[in-house]
Every structure is written in C-alpha cells, then in structure tokens.
C-alpha beads as a LAMMPS data file, in Angstrom:
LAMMPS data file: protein, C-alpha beads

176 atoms
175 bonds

1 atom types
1 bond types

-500.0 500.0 xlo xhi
-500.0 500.0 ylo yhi
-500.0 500.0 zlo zhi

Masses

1 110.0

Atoms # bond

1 1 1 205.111 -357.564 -336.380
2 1 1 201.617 -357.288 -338.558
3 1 1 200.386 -354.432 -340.450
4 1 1 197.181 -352.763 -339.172
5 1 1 194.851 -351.086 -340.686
6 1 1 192.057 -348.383 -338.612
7 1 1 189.263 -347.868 -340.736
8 1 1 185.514 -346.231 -339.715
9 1 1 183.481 -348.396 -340.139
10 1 1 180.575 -347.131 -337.912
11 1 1 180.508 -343.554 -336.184
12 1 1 178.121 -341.944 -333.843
13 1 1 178.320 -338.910 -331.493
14 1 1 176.070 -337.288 -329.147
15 1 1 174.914 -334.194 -328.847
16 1 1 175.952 -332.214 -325.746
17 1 1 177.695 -335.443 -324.052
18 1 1 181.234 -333.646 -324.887
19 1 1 183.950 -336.034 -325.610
20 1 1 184.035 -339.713 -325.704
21 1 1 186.573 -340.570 -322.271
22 1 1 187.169 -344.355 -322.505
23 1 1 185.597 -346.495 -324.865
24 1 1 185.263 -350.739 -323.769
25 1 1 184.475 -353.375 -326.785
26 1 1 183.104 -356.874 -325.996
27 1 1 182.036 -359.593 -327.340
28 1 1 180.190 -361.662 -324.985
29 1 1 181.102 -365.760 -325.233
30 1 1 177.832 -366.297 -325.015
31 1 1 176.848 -364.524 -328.401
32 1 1 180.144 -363.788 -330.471
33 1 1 178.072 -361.984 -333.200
34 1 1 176.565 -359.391 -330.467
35 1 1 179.679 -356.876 -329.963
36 1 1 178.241 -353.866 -327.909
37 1 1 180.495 -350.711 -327.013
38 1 1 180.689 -348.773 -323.957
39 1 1 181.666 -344.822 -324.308
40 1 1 181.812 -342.945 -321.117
41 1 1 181.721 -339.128 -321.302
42 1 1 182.944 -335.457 -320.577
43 1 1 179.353 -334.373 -319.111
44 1 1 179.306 -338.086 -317.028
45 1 1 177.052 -339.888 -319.128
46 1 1 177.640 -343.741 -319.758
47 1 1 176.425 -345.010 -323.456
48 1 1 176.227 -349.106 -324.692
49 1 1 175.871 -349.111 -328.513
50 1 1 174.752 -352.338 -330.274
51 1 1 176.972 -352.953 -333.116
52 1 1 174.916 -354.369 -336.163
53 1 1 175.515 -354.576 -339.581
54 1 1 174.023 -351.421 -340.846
55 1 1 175.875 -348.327 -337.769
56 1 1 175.359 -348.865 -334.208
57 1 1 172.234 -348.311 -331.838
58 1 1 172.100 -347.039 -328.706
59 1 1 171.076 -349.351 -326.490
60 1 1 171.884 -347.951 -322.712
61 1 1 172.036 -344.058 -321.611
62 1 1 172.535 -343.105 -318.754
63 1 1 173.030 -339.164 -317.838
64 1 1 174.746 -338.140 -315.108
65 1 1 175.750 -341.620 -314.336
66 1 1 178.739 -340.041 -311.923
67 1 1 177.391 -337.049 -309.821
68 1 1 179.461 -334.739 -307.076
69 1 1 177.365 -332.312 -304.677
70 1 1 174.588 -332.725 -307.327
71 1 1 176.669 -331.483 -310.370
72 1 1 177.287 -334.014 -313.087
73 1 1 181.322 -335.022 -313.167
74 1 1 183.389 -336.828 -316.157
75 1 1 182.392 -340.575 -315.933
76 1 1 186.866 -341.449 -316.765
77 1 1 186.705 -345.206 -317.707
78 1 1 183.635 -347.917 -318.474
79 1 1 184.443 -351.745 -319.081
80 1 1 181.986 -354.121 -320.047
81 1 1 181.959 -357.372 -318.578
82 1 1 183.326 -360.329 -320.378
83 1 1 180.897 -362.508 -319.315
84 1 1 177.426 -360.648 -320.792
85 1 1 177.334 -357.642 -322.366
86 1 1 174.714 -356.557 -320.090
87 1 1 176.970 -355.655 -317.433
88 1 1 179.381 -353.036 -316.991
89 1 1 181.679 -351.230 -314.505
90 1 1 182.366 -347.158 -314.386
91 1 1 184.212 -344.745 -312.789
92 1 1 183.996 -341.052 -312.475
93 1 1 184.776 -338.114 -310.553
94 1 1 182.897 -338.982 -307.316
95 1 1 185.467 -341.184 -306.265
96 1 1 182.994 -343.635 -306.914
97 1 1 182.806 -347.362 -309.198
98 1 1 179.361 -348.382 -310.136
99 1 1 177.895 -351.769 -311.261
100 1 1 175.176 -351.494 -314.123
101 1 1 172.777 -354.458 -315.444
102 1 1 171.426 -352.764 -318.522
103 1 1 168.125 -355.054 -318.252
104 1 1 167.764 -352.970 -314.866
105 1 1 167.136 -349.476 -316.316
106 1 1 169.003 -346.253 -315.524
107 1 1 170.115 -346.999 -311.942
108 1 1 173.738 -349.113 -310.976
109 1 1 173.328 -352.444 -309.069
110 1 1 176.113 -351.414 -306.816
111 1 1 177.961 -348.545 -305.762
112 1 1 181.501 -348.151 -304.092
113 1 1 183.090 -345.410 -302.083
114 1 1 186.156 -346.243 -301.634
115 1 1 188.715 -344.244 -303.292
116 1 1 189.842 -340.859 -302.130
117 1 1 189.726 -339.442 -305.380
118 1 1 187.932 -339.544 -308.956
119 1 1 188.154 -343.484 -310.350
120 1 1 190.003 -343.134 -313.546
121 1 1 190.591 -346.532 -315.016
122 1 1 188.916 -350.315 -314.372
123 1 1 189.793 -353.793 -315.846
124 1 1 188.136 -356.952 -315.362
125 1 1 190.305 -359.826 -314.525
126 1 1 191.167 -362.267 -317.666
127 1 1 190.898 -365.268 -315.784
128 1 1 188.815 -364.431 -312.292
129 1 1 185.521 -363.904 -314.169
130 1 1 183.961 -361.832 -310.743
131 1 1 187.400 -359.936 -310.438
132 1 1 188.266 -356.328 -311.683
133 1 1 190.618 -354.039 -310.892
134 1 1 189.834 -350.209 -309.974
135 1 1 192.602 -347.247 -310.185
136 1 1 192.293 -343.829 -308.863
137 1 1 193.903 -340.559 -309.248
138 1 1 194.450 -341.070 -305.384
139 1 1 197.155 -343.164 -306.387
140 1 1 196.262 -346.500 -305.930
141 1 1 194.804 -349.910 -307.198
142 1 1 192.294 -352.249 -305.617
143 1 1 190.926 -355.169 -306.526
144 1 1 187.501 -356.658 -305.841
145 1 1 185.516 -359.792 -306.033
146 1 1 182.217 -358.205 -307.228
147 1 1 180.444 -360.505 -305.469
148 1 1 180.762 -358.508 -302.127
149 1 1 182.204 -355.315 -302.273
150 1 1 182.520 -354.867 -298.696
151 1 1 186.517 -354.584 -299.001
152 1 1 188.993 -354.886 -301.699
153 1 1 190.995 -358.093 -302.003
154 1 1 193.894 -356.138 -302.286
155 1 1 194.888 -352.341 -301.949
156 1 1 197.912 -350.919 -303.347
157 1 1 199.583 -347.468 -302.958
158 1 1 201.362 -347.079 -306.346
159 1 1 202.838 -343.535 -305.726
160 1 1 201.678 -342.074 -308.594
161 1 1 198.335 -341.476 -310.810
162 1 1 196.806 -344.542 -311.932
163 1 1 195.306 -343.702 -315.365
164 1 1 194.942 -347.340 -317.348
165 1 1 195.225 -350.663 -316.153
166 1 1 197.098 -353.200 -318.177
167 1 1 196.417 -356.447 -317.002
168 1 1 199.216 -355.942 -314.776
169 1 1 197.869 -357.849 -312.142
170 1 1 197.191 -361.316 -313.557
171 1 1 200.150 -362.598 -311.834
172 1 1 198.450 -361.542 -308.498
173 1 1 197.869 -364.997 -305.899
174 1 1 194.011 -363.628 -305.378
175 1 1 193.379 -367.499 -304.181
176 1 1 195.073 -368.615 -301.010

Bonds

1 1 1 2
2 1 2 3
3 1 3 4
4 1 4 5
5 1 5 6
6 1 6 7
7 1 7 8
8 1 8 9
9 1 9 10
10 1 10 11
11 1 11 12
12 1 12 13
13 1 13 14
14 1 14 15
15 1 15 16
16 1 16 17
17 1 17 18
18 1 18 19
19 1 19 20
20 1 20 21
21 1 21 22
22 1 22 23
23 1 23 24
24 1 24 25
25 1 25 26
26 1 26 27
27 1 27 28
28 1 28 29
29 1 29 30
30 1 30 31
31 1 31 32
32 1 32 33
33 1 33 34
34 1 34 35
35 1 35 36
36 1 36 37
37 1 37 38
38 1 38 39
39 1 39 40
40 1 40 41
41 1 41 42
42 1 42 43
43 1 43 44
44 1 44 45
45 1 45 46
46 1 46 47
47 1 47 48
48 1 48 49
49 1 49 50
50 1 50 51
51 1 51 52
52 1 52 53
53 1 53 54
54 1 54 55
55 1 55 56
56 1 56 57
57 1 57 58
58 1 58 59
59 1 59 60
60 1 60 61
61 1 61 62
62 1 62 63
63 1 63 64
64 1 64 65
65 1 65 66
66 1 66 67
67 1 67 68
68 1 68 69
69 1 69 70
70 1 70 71
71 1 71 72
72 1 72 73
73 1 73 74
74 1 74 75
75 1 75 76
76 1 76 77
77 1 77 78
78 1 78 79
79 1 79 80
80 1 80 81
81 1 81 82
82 1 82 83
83 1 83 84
84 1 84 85
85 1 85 86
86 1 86 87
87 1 87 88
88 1 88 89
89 1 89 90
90 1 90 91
91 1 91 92
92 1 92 93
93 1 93 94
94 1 94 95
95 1 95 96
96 1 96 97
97 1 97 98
98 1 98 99
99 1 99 100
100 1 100 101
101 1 101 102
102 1 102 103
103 1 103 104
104 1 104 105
105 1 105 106
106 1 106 107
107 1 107 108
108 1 108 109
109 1 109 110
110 1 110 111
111 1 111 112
112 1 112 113
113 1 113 114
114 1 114 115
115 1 115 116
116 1 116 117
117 1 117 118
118 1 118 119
119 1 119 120
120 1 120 121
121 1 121 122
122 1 122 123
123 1 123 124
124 1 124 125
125 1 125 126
126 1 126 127
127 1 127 128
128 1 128 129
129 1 129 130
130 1 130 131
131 1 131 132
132 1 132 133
133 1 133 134
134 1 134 135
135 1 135 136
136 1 136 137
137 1 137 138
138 1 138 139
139 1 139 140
140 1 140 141
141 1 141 142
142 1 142 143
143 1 143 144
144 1 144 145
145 1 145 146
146 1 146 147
147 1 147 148
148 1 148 149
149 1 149 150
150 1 150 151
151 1 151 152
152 1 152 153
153 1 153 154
154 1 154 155
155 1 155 156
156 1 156 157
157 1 157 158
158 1 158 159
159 1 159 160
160 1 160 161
161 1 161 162
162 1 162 163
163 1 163 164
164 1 164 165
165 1 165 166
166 1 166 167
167 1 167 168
168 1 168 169
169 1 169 170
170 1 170 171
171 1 171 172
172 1 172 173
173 1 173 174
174 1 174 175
175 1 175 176
C-alpha cells in the first residue's frame, strides 16, 4: 500500500452556507487541466469552484437549490458529470434529484420526484456515460438513464439508509 499525503492547497468557505455536505472533483476528458469542485451545503446551496493555479473561483451558486414547503433544506450529495464539468447532479431534502447545466443559469434542467424521502447520495456510472445512480434515506437505489427520466432502469429496496454509493452497481446488466 502507498503513503498519502493531504495537504491544503486551496481553501474557501462561505459565509452563512453552513457546512460543506458532499464535495465531487472532476476533471473533464475534454480539458484535463480544468478540475472544477462541487460543494453542496447545510442551508441547500450548490457551489462549482474553478480550480486555477492561484485558490479557486466560484464559478456556479445556486441558493436554495433544494427547497421543502418553501423553506430551504440541506442539498446531501452533488456529483459532477464526467463528461463536462458543466453538468452536475444533486440531491437534497425534497426527496428530489436535479440536473444543472451551469451555462443555463440558476435553474436545474431536470427535476425528479421520485424518492419518498430526502436524496442523500448520487454516482454517475463509470462506464454508461448517461447513467447515475440515486440513493435515498427511503431506503433504496435507482438508477436512471438521464436521457428520460420518466422511470428508473432499476429500483431497489436495500432495507436500510442509503448514504454513499460506491460504484457498487457496475456489475449491473443495464443493457438487455
């Protein structure tokens, strides 16, 4: 096994947003030397920070990107998709996953109802490049061709709280 090091090498915070809930890294194929990070938060904000070579820059905010009878709720998880680094998937409290294009401004490109309870954890599909997984504290996984999000692919009661998604389902025979 290697040694590994953490260091800080760039730092930001923002005022009022509460803590950082999931943080997603990417560097897009297209542009290796453009690595942008995601940071959902405690007050339901979402956050894309360019990474350059003197800090990082906020490139995306969104407030109250998850909302519940108007209030704002925790945005839990954001991934950025592998393909551009324009596009990225949340979850929050609403029970809800949203699509964002940050070229589009401040509203998502899609939203999905489909969970019975706050969406806690995402991960795009290694291999499917339109595919990504969604878990919910309802207790369950389902996985969607963004493409049409009219119904999952698959749906799967897991019996307990989903909270992170490993790329568990790889294996999964999503192609008949």
């Amino acid at each position: 096994a290697g040694n590994y090091r953490l260091s800080e090498s760039h730092s930001t915070s923002k005022p009022g947003e509460g803590l950082f809930l999931s943080v997603s890294a990417s560097t897009c194929s297209e542009n290796e030397t453009n690595r942008v990070i995601g940071v959902s938060t405690q007050q339901g904000s979402v956050i894309v920070y360019n990474e350059g070579e003197d800090g990082l820059h906020e490139h995306f905010f969104v407030s109250e990107a998850h909302k519940l009878a108007g209030e704002a709720v925790p945005a839990w998880i954001v991934a950025i998709y592998p393909q551009s680094t324009n596009v990225l998937l949340t979850g929050g409290d609403d029970c809800k996953f949203r699509l964002w294009d940050t070229r589009s401004g401040e509203s998502p490109t899609a939203t999905k109802s489909f969970h019975d309870a706050g969406v806690t954890t995402a991960q795009w599909h290694p291999v499917y490049e339109h595919v990504c997984a969604v878990g919910s504290y309802d207790e369950s996984v389902s996985v969607w061709d963004i493409r049409s999000l009219r119904s999952p692919l698959l749906h799967h009661s897991t019996g307990m709280l989903v909270m992170l998604l490993c790329r568990v389902y790889v294996g999964l025979q999503l192609m008949s």
